[in-house]
LUMVO-296176 format. One record per residue (C-alpha): x, y, z; residue in one letter. Coordinates in steps of 0.5 Angstrom, whole numbers. Example, Ala and Ser with C-alpha at 12.3 -4.5 7.8 and 13.67 -1.06 7.14 Angstrom:
% LUMVO-296176
<site c1="25" c2="-9" c3="16" residuo="A"/>
<site c1="27" c2="-2" c3="14" residuo="S"/>
% end
This chain:
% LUMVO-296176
<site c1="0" c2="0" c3="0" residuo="X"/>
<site c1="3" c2="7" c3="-2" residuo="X"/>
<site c1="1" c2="13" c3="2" residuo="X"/>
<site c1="3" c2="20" c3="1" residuo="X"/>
<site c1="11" c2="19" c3="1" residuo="X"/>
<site c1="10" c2="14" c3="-3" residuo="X"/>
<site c1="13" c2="9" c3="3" residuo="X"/>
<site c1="11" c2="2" c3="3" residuo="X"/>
<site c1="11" c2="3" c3="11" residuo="X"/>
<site c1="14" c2="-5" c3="11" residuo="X"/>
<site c1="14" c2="-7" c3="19" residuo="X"/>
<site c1="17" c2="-13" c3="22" residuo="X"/>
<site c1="11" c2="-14" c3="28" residuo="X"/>
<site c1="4" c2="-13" c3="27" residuo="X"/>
<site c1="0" c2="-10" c3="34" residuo="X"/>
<site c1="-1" c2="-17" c3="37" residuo="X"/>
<site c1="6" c2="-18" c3="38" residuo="X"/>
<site c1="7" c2="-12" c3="40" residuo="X"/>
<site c1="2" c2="-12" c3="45" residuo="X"/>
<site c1="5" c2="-18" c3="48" residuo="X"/>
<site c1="12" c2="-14" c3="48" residuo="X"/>
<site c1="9" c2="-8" c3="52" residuo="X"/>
<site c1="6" c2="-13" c3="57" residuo="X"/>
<site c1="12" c2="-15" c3="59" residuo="X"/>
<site c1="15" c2="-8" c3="60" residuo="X"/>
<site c1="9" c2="-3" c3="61" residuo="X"/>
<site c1="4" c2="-4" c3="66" residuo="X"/>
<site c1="-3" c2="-7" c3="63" residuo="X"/>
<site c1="2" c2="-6" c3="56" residuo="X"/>
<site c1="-1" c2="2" c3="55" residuo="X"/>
<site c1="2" c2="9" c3="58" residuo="X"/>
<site c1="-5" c2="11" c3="60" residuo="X"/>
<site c1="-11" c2="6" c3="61" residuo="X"/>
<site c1="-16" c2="9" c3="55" residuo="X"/>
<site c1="-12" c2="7" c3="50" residuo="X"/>
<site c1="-13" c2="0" c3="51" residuo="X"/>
<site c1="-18" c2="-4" c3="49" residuo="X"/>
<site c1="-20" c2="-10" c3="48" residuo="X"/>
<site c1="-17" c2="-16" c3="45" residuo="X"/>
<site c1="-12" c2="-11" c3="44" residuo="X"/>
<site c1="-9" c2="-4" c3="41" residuo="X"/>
<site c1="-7" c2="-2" c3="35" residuo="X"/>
<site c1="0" c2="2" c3="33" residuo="X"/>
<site c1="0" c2="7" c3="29" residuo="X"/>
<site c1="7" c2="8" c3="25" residuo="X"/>
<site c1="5" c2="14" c3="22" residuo="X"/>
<site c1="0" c2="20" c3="21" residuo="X"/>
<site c1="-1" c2="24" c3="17" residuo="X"/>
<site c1="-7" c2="31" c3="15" residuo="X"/>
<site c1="-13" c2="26" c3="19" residuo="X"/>
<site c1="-11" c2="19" c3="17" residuo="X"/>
<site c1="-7" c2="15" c3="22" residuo="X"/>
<site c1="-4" c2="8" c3="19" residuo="X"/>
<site c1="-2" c2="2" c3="24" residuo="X"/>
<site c1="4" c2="-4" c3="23" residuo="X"/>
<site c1="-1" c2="-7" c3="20" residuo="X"/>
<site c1="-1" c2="-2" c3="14" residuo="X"/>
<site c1="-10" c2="-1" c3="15" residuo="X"/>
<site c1="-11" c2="6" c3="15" residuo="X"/>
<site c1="-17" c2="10" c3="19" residuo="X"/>
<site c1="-19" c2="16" c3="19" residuo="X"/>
<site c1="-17" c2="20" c3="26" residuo="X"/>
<site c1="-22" c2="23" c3="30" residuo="X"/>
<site c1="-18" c2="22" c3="36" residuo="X"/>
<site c1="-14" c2="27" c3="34" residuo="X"/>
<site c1="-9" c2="27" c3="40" residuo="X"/>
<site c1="-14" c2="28" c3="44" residuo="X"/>
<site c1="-16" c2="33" c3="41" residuo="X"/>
<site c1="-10" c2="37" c3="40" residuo="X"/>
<site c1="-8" c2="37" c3="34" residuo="X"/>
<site c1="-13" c2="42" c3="31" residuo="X"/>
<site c1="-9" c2="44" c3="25" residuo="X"/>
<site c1="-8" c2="36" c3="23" residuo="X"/>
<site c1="-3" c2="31" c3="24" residuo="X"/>
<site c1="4" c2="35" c3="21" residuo="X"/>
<site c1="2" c2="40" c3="19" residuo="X"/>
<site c1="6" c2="44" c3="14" residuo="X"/>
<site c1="7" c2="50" c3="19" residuo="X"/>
<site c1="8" c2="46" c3="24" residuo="X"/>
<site c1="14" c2="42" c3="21" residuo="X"/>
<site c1="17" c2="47" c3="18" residuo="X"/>
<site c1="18" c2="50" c3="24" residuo="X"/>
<site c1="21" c2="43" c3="27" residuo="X"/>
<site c1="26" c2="43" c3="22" residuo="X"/>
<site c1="28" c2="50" c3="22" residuo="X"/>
<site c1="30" c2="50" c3="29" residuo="X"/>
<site c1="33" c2="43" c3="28" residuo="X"/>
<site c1="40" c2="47" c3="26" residuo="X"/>
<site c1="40" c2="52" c3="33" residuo="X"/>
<site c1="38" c2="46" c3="39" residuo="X"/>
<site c1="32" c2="44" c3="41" residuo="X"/>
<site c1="33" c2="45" c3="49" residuo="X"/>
<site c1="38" c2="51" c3="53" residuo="X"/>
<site c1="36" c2="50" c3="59" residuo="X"/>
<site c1="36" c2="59" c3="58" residuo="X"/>
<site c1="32" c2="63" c3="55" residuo="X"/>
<site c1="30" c2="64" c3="48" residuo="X"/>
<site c1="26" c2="68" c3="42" residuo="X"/>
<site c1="20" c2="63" c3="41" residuo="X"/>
<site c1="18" c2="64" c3="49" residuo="X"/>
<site c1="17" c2="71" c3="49" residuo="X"/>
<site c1="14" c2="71" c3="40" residuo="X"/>
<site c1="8" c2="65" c3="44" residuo="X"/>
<site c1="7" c2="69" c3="50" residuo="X"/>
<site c1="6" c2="75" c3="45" residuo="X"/>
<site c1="1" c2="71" c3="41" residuo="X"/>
<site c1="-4" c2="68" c3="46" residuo="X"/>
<site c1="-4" c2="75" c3="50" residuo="X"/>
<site c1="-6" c2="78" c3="43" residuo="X"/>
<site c1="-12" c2="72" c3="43" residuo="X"/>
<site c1="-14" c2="71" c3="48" residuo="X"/>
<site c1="-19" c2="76" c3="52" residuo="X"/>
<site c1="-16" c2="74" c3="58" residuo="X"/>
<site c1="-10" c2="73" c3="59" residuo="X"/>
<site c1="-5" c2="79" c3="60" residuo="X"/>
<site c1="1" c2="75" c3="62" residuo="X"/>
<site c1="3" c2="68" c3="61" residuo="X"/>
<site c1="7" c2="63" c3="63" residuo="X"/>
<site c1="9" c2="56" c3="60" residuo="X"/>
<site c1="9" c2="49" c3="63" residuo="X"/>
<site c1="11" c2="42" c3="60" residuo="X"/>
<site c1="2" c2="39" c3="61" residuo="X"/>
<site c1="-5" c2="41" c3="62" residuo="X"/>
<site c1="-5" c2="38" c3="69" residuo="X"/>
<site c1="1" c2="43" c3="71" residuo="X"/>
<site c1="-3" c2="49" c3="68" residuo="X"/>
<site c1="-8" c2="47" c3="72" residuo="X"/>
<site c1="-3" c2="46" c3="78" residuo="X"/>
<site c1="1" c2="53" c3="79" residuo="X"/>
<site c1="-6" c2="56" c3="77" residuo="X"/>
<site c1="-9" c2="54" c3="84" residuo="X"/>
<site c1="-3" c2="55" c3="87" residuo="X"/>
<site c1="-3" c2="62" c3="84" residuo="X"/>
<site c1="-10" c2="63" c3="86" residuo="X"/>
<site c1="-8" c2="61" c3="93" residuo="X"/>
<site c1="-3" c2="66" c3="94" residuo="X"/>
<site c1="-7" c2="71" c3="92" residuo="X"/>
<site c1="-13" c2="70" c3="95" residuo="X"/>
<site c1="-10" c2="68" c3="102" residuo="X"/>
<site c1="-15" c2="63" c3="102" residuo="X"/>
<site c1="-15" c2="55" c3="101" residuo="X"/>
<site c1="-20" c2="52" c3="99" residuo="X"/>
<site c1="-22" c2="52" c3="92" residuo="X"/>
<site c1="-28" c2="50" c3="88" residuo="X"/>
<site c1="-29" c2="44" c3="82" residuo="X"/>
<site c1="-34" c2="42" c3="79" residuo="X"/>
<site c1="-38" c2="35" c3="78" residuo="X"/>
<site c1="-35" c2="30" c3="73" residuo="X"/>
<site c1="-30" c2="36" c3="70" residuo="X"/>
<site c1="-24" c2="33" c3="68" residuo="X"/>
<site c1="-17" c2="37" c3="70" residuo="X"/>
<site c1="-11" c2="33" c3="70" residuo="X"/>
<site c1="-9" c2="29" c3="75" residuo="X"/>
<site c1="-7" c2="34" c3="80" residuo="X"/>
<site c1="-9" c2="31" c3="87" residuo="X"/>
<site c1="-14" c2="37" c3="89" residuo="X"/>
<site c1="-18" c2="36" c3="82" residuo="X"/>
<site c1="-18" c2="29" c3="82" residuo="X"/>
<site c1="-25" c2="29" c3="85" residuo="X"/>
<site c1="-33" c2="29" c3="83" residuo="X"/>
<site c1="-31" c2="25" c3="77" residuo="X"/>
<site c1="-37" c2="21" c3="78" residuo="X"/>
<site c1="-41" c2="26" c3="81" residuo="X"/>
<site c1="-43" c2="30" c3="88" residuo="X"/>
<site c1="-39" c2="24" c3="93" residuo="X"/>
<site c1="-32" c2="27" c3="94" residuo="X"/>
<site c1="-28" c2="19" c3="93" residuo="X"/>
<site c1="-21" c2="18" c3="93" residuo="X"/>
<site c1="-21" c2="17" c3="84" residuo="X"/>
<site c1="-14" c2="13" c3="85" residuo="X"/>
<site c1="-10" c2="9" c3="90" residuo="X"/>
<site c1="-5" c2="13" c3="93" residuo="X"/>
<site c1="-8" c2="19" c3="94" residuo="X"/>
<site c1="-8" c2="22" c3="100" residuo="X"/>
<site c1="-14" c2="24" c3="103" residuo="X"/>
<site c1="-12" c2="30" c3="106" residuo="X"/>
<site c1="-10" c2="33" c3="99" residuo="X"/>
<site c1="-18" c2="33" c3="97" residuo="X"/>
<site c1="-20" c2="36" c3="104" residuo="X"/>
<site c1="-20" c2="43" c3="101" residuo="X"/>
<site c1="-24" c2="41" c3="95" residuo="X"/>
<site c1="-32" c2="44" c3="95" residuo="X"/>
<site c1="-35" c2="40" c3="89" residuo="X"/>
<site c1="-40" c2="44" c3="85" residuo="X"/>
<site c1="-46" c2="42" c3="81" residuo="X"/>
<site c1="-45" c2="43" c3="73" residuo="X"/>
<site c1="-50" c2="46" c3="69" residuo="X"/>
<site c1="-55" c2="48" c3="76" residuo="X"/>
<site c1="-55" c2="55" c3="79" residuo="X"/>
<site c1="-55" c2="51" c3="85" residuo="X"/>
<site c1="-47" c2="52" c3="85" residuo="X"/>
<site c1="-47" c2="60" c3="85" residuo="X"/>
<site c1="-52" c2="59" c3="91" residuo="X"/>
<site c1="-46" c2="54" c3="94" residuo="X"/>
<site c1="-40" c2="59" c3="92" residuo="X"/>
<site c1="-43" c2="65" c3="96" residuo="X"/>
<site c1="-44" c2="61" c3="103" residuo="X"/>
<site c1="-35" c2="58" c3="102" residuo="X"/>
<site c1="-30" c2="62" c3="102" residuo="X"/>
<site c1="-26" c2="60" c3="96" residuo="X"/>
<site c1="-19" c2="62" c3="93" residuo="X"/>
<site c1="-23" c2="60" c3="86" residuo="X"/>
<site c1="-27" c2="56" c3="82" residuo="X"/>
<site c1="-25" c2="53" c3="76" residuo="X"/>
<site c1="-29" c2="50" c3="70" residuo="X"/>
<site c1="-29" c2="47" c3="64" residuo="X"/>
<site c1="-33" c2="51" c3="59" residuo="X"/>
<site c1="-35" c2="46" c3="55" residuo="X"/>
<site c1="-34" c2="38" c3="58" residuo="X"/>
<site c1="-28" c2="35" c3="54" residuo="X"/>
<site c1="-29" c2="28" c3="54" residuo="X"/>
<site c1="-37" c2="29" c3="54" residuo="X"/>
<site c1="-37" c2="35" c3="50" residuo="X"/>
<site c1="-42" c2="38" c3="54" residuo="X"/>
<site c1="-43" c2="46" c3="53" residuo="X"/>
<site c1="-45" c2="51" c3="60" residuo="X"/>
<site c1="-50" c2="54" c3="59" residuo="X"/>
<site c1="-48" c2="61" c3="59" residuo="X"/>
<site c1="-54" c2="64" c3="65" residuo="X"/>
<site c1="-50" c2="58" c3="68" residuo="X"/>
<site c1="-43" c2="61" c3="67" residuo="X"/>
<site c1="-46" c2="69" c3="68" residuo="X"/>
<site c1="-49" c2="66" c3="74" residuo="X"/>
<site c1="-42" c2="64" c3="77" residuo="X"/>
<site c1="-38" c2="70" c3="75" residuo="X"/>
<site c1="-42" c2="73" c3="79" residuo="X"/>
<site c1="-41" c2="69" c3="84" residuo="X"/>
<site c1="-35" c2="69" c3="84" residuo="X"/>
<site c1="-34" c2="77" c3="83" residuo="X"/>
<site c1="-38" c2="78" c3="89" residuo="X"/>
<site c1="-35" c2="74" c3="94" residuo="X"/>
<site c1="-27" c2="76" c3="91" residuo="X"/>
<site c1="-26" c2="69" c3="89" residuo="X"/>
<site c1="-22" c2="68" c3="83" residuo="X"/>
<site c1="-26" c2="64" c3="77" residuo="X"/>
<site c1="-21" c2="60" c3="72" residuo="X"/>
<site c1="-22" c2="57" c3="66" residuo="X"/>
<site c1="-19" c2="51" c3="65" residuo="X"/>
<site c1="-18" c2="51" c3="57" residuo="X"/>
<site c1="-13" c2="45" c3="56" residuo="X"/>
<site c1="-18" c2="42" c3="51" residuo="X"/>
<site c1="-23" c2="49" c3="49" residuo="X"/>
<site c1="-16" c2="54" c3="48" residuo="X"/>
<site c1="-15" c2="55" c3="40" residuo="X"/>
<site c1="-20" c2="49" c3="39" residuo="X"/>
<site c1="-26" c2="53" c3="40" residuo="X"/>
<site c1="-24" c2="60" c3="37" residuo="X"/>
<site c1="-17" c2="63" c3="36" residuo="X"/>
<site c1="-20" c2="66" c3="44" residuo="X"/>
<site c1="-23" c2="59" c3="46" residuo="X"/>
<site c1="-29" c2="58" c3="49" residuo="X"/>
<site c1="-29" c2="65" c3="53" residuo="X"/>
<site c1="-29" c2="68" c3="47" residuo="X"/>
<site c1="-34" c2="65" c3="44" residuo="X"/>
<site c1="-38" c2="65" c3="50" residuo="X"/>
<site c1="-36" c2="72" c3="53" residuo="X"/>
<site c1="-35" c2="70" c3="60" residuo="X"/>
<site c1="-28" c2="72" c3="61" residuo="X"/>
<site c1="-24" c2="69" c3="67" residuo="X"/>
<site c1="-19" c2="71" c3="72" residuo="X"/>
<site c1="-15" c2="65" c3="70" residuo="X"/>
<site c1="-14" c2="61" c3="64" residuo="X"/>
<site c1="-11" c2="55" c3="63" residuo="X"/>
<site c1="-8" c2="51" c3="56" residuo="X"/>
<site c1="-5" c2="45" c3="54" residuo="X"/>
<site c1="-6" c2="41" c3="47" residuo="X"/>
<site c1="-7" c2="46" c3="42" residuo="X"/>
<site c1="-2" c2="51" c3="45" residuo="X"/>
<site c1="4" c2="48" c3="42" residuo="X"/>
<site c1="1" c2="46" c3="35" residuo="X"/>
<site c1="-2" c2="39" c3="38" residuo="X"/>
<site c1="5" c2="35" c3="37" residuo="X"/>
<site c1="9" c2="36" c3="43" residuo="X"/>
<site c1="8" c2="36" c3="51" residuo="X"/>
<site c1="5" c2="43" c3="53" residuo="X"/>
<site c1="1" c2="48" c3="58" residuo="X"/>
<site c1="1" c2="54" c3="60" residuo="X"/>
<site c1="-4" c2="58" c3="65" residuo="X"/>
<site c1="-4" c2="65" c3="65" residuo="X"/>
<site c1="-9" c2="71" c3="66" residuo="X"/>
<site c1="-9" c2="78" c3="69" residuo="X"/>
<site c1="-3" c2="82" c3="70" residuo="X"/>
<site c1="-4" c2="84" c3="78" residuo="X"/>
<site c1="-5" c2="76" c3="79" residuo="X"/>
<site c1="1" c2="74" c3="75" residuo="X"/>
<site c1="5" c2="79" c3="78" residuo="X"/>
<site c1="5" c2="74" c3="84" residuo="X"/>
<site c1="11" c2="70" c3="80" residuo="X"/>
<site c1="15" c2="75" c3="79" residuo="X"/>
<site c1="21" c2="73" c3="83" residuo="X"/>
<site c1="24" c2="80" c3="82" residuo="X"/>
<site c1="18" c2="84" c3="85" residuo="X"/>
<site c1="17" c2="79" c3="91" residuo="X"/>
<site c1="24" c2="77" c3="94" residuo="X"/>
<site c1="20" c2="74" c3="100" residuo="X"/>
<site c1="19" c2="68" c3="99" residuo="X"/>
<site c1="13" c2="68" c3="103" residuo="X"/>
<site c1="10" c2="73" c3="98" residuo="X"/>
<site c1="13" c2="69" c3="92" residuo="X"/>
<site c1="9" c2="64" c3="88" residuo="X"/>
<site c1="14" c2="60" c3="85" residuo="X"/>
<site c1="14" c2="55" c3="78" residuo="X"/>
<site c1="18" c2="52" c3="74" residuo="X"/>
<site c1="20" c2="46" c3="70" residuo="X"/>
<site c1="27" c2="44" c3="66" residuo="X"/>
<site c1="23" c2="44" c3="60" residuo="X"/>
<site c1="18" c2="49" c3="60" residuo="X"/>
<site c1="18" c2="54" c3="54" residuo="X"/>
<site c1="24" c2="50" c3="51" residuo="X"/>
<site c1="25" c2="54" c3="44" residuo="X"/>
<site c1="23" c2="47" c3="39" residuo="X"/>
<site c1="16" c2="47" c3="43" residuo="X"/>
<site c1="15" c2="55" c3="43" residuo="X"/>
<site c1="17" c2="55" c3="36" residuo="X"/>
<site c1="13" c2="50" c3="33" residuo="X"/>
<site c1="6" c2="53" c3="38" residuo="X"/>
<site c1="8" c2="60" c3="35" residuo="X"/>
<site c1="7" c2="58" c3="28" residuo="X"/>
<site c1="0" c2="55" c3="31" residuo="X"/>
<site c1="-2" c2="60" c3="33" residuo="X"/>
<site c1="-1" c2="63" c3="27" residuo="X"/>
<site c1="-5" c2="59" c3="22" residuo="X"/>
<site c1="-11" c2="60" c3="29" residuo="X"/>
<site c1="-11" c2="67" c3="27" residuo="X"/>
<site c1="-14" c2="64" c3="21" residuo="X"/>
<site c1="-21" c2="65" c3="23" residuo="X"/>
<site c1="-23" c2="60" c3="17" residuo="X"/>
<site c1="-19" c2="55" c3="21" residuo="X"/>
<site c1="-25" c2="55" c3="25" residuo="X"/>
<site c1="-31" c2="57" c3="19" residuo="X"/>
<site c1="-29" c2="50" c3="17" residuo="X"/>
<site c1="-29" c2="46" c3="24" residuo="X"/>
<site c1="-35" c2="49" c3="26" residuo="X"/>
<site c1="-38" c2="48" c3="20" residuo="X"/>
<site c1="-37" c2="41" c3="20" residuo="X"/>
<site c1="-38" c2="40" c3="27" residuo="X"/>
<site c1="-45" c2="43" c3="26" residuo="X"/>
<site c1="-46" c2="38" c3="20" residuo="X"/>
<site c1="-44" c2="32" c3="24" residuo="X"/>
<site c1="-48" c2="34" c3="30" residuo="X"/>
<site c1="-55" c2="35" c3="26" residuo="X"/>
<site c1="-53" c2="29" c3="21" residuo="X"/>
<site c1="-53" c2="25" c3="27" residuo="X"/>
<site c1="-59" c2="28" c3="30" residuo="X"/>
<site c1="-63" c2="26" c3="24" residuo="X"/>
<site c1="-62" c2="19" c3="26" residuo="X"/>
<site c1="-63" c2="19" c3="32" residuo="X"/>
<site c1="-69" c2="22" c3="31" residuo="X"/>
<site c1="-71" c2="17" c3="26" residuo="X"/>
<site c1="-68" c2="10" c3="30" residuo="X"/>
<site c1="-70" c2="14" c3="36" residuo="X"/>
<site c1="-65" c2="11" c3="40" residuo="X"/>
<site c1="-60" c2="17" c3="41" residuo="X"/>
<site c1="-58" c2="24" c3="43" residuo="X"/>
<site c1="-53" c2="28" c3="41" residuo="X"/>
<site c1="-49" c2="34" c3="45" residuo="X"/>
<site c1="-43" c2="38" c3="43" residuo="X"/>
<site c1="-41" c2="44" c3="40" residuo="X"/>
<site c1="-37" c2="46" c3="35" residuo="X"/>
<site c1="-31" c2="42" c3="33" residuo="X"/>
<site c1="-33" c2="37" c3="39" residuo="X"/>
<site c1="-39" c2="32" c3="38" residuo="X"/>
<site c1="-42" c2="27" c3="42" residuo="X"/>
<site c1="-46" c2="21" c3="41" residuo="X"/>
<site c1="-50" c2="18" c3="47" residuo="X"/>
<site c1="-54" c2="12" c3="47" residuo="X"/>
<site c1="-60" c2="15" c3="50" residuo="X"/>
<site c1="-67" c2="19" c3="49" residuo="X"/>
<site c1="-66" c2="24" c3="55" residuo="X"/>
<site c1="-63" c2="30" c3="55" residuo="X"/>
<site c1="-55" c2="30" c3="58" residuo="X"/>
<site c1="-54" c2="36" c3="61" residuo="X"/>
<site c1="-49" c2="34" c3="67" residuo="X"/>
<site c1="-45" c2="28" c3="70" residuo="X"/>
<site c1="-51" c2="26" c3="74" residuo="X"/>
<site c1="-55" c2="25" c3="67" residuo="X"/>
<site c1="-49" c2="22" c3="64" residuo="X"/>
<site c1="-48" c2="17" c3="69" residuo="X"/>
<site c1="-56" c2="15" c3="67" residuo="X"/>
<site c1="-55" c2="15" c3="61" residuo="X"/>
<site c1="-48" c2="11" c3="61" residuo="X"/>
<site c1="-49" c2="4" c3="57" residuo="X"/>
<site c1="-41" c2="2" c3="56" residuo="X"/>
<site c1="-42" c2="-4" c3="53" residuo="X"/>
<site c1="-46" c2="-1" c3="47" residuo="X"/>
<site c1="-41" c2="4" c3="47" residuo="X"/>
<site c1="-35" c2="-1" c3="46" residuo="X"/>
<site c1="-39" c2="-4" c3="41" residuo="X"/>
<site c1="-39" c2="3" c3="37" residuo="X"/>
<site c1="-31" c2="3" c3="39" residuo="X"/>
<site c1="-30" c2="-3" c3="35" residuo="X"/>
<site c1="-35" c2="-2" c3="29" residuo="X"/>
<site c1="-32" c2="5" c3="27" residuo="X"/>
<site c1="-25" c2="1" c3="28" residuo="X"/>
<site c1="-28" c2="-5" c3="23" residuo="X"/>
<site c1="-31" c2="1" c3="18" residuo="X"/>
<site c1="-23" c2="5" c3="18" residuo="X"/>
<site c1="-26" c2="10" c3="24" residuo="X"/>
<site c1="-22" c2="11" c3="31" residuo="X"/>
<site c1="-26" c2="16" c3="35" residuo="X"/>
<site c1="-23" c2="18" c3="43" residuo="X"/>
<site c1="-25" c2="14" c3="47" residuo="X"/>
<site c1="-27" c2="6" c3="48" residuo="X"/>
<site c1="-32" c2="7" c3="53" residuo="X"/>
<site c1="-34" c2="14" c3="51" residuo="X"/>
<site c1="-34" c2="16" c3="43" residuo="X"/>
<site c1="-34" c2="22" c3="41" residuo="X"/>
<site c1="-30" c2="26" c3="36" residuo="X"/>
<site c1="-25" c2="32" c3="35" residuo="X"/>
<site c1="-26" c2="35" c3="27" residuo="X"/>
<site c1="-19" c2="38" c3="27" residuo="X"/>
<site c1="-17" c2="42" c3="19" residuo="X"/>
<site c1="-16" c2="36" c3="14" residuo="X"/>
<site c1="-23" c2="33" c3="16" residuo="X"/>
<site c1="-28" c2="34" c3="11" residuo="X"/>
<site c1="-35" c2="33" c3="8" residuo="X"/>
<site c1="-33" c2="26" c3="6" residuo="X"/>
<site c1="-31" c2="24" c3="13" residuo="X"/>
<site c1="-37" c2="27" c3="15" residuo="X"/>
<site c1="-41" c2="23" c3="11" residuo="X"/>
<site c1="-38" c2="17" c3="13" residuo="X"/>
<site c1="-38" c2="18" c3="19" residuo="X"/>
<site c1="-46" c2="19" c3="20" residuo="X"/>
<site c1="-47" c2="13" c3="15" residuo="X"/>
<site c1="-43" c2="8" c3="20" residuo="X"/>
<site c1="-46" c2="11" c3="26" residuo="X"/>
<site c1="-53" c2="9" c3="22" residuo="X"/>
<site c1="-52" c2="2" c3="21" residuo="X"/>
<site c1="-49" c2="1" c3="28" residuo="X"/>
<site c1="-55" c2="4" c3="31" residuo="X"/>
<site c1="-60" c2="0" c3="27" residuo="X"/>
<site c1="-57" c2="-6" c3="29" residuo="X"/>
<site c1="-55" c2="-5" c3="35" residuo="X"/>
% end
């Protein structure tokens, strides 16, 4: 088989006996437990645009989309022209470079909120400095998160995935680390109600629920910004999926709620590299300059041996330049619309569905209610059909995120034709399911 290179792409294993290989080395055989599944994974060797090929040389068309990440496609030309440019001067110093300072440039002219910007290695570290940030600036310590929102694996963020109880989400956590955390319902003007009675360092939020592309409404966002300005607690966006996905602004753009605080990862770096940042209004971010605050006491303090290296920030610049692009996001959203309605169309039909979403983000639950929240979620989880669905795209050339929860990701090289593929492979699994 020849691909765009012209490659055979030939390999010596296929992704069984690669699986057995990783089983003796990795735990459960894979480097997070989502990218299992049953009998075994497939391996990509190469992607290219919105395609993905395996060892065993089948191609798919990609909706998993590096999580998300890769809102320009995989390798795209800006992207990889900016790889190997900065292949003649060194990918790490250790020092500071150009590219940190021409990115944090680009993300303060785009986002509405962010005034100052500083750089991590991941989203989950975004989200850490920027509570730890909060903390110092407010004086206070508690902080809260909302049900079912997914904010890396930071201890006090890795509660109320399932719901109001705050229970330990992992062995090896300590209890302690979640004392200060208050779970707030999602999507229920019950939380503003909850945030005037606490006091609250801050509150952060998911725009729009990764995993289940669940949007807030935005009387409910209108609602905790309030909240928030009333009681001094500082409100934070957690855009690690929705930043440069959304909009060139993210969510906040789109929604016209500005937050105190925004945090990213994903897209900040083009898609194709490990990357976070968090920034936000200058009086807070203040706080981490080390020359204005010599008392540690006073001093937020951050960093990372890798944070803002020139490869990562040199390849993120150059995204953020195509994300200027407003068309980028005419085309996704567009075709995100033509998804959502396509499959609204045959759920309304077959009567066994409901489709939620916005924008570039689109999922496909197997129910009639409404979902709105972790709760109505939770009722409507069926993770066998689910991975029935996983399995049949896959069988039909199609990888979606994830097996026990599908929903798509339409990134720049999709187009109608994917689209249509998509919408008819999920009616003939729909009306044989």
């Amino acid at each position: 088989m020849k691909y765009e290179n012209g490659d055979k792409m030939k390999s010596e294993e296929n992704s069984m006996s690669m699986y057995e290989r990783a089983r003796r080395v990795i735990p459960a055989g894979v480097t997070r437990p989502f990218r299992f599944f049953e009998p075994y994974p497939f391996y990509v060797k190469k992607a290219y645009k919105n395609k993905v090929i395996d060892l065993e040389n089948k191609e798919y068309i990609d909706f998993w989309m590096g999580h998300g990440a890769l809102v320009l496609g995989h390798m795209h030309q800006a992207i990889v022209k900016a790889v190997k440019d900065q292949i003649e001067y060194g990918f790490h110093f250790g020092l500071c470079n150009e590219w940190e300072v021409k990115l944090a440039e680009q993300i303060v002219k785009l986002v509405p909120s962010v005034e100052m910007v500083r750089f991590t290695n991941s989203g989950t570290e975004a989200n850490m400095h920027a509570i730890r940030l909060a903390r110092a600036y407010t004086k206070r310590l508690k902080i809260g998160k909302f049900e079912g929102n997914f904010h890396g694996i930071y201890e006090p963020l890795y509660v109320g995935m399932e719901g109001p109880n705050k229970e330990i989400e992992s062995a090896g956590i300590d209890p302690l680390s979640i004392e200060n955390t208050i779970i707030l319902p999602f999507n229920d003007l019950e939380a503003a109600k909850i945030i005037k009675k606490e006091n609250l360092a801050c509150v952060i939020i998911e725009p729009i629920m990764g995993g289940e592309s669940i949007p807030a409404d935005i009387e409910f966002l209108k609602e905790i910004k309030e909240a928030c300005n009333e009681t001094g607690t500082l409100l934070i966006f957690d855009e690690v999926i929705t930043g440069f996905r959304i909009s060139p602004g993210g969510a906040q753009e789109v929604f016209g709620i500005i937050p105190d605080l925004t945090t990213f990862g994903k897209a900040v770096g083009g898609g194709e590299f490990p990357v976070g940042a968090f920034g936000g209004k200058r009086e807070i971010m203040d706080l981490m300059d080390h020359l204005k605050h010599p008392n540690k006491k006073e001093f937020v303090m951050q960093g990372g041996t890798y944070s803002g290296n020139p490869l990562v920030m040199r390849a993120g610049y150059y995204a953020t330049k195509e994300y200027e692009k407003r068309s980028l996001y005419e085309h996704i959203n567009n075709l995100g619309n033509k998804l959502k309605k396509g499959l609204e169309e045959i759920v309304e039909k077959i009567g066994k569905g409901y489709v939620s979403g916005f924008g570039s983000m689109i999922k496909l639950y197997f129910t009639k209610e409404k979902v709105k929240d972790i709760r109505t979620i939770n009722k409507a989880k069926n993770k066998e059909i689910e991975k029935k669905y996983f399995h049949y795209l896959i069988s039909k050339g199609i990888i979606a995120m994830t097996p026990s929860e599908v929903h798509f990701y339409i990134s720049l090289p999709h187009s109608e034709d994917d689209i249509e593929k998509l919408i008819e492979v999920s009616e003939e699994f729909l009306k044989n399911v």
